[in-house]
N, C-alpha and C positions, 0 to 999 in steps of 0.2 A: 779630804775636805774638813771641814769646821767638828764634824762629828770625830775626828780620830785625835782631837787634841785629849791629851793625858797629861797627869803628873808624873815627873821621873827623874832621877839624878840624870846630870849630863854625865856625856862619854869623855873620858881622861883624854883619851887616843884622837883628838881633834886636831887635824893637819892647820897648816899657814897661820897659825895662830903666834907663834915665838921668834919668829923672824930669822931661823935657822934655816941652813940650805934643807930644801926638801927630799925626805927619805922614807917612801911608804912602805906600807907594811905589807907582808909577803907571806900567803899560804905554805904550805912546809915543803907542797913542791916548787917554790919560785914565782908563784903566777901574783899579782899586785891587783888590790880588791878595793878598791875606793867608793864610797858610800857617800854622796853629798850632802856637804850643809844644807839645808835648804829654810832652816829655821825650828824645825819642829824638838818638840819639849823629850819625844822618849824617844830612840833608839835602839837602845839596849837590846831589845828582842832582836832586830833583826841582826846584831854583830854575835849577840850570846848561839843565834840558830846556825849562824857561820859558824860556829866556834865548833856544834857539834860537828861541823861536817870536816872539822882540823883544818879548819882557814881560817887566818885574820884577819880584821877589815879595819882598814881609816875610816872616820867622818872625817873630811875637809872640804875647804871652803878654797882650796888654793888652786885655781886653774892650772896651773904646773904637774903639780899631783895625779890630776884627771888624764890631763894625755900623757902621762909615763903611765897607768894604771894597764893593766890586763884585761881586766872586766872590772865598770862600773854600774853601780847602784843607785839609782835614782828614787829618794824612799817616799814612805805612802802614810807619812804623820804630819800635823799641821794644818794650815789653812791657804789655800789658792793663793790670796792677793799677799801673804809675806812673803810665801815662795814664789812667785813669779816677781816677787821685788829684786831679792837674792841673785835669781838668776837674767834679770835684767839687761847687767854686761856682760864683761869679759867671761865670765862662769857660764852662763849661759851659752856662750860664741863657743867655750871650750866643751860641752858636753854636747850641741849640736856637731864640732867637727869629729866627732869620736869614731874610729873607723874598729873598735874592737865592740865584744859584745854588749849591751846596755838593759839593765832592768826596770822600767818602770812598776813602782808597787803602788797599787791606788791611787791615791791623788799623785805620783813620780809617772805613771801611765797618763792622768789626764794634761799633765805640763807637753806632754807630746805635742797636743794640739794647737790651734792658734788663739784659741781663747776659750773662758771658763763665766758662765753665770754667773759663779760664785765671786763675789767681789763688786764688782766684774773684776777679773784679771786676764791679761796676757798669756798666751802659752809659749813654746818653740816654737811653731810652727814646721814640725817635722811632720805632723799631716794636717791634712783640714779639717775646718769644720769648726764648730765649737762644744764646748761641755756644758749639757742640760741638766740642771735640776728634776731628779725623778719623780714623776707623778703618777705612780702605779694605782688603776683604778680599785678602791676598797682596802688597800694596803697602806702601810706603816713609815713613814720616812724621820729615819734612815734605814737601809736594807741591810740590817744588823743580824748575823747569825750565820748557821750553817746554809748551803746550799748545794746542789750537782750543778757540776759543768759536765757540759757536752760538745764536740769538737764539730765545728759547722761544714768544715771539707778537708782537704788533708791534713793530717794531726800534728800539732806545733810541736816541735822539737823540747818545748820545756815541758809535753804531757806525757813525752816518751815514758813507759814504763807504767802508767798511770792506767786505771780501765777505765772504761766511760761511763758519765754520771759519777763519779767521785765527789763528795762532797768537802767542799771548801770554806774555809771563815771569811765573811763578808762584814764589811763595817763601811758605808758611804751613802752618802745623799745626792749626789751628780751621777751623771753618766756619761759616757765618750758615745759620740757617731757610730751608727753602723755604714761598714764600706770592707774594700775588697782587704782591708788590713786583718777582718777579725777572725780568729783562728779556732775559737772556742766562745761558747756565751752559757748564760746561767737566767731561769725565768724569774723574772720578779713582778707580775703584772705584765707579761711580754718579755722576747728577747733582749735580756741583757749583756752586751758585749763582756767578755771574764779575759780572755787571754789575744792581743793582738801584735801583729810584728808590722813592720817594714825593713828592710834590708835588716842591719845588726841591732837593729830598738827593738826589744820586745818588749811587754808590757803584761801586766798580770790586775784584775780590780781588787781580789780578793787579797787575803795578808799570807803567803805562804809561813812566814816565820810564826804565825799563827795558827797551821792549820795543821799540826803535829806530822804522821812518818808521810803523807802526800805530799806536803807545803815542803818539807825537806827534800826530799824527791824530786820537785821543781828547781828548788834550789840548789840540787846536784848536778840534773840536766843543764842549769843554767851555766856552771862552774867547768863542765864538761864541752862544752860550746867550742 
């Protein structure tokens, strides 16, 4: 959402941008890691967190890209109504048909849905519902800082490994529906949904590339998928 805009060099490694046949970038054992444009100003953390784990990643914007990809990135910088501009066509149609694994991070989790407060904007519509604006009573908005998740019934494949109540970096002012998707949540004035899936989409609210040797730990389960 609106609160994770930052300043930051853009990423060199931006796909569909030169008009060259397309040729993404490949972790060291083969597997193709695509991160989508979706507009936002910084990156960089979440390719430099791949990087420790000796993977590469694209940012593109070239739907081509996305269905040769292995595992794609759907990232959590920016603001609702330009990313759901972005993904409006063809890009959008191509990160909904995606039959391989999918991460939404923060605001790349609340595009899942059918729509967002924020803007108002459009989502995928890969589940229902819409995304609320938090109004945690006596509390702070945005829900900026450490926090524990805890796993609501059986444990999501991206907490493998993780013990419960681990604390996570949290940075946003929306929130996703609760429903039979969510896999893990975090209290902020009430249950807040933190980790959800449907078939190969999972989603995370918190910023793993943020959340130091856990957040990488997600991001290894995720890479491990």
């Amino acid at each position: 959402d609106r609160s994770l805009l930052q300043g930051g060099r853009a990423i060199a490694a931006r796909g569909g941008q030169s008009g060259r046949k397309p040729r993404p970038a490949v972790d060291k054992g083969g597997a193709v890691i695509a991160i989508v444009d979706t507009g936002g100003a910084n990156l960089a953390s979440i390719v430099n967190a791949l990087a420790r784990l000796h993977a590469q990643a694209e940012v593109t914007g070239d739907p081509t890209r996305l269905r040769t990809a292995g595992r794609v990135i759907l990232p959590g910088v920016g603001a609702a109504p330009e990313a759901a501009r972005r993904l409006a066509g063809e890009l959008g149609q191509a990160v909904t048909s995606l039959q391989v694994p999918v991460l939404g991070i923060c605001l790349g989790m609340q595009l899942y849905f059918d729509e967002s407060e924020e803007g108002p904007a459009r989502g995928l519509g890969i589940l229902p519902g819409a995304v609320r604006r938090m109004r945690p009573p006596g509390l702070t908005v945005p829900h900026m800082g450490w926090n524990s998740v805890t796993s609501t019934g059986e444990p999501s494949p991206l907490l493998t490994g993780i013990a419960e109540g681990t604390h996570f970096y949290f940075v946003h002012s929306y929130a996703v529906p609760a429903g039979a998707w969510v896999e893990a949540a975090c209290d902020y004035g009430g249950a807040v949904p933190a980790v959800i899936r449907k078939d190969n989409f999972f989603g995370v609210q918190f910023h793993p590339e943020r959340s130091g040797p856990a957040g990488a730990k997600v991001l290894a389960n995720f890479l491990a998928l």
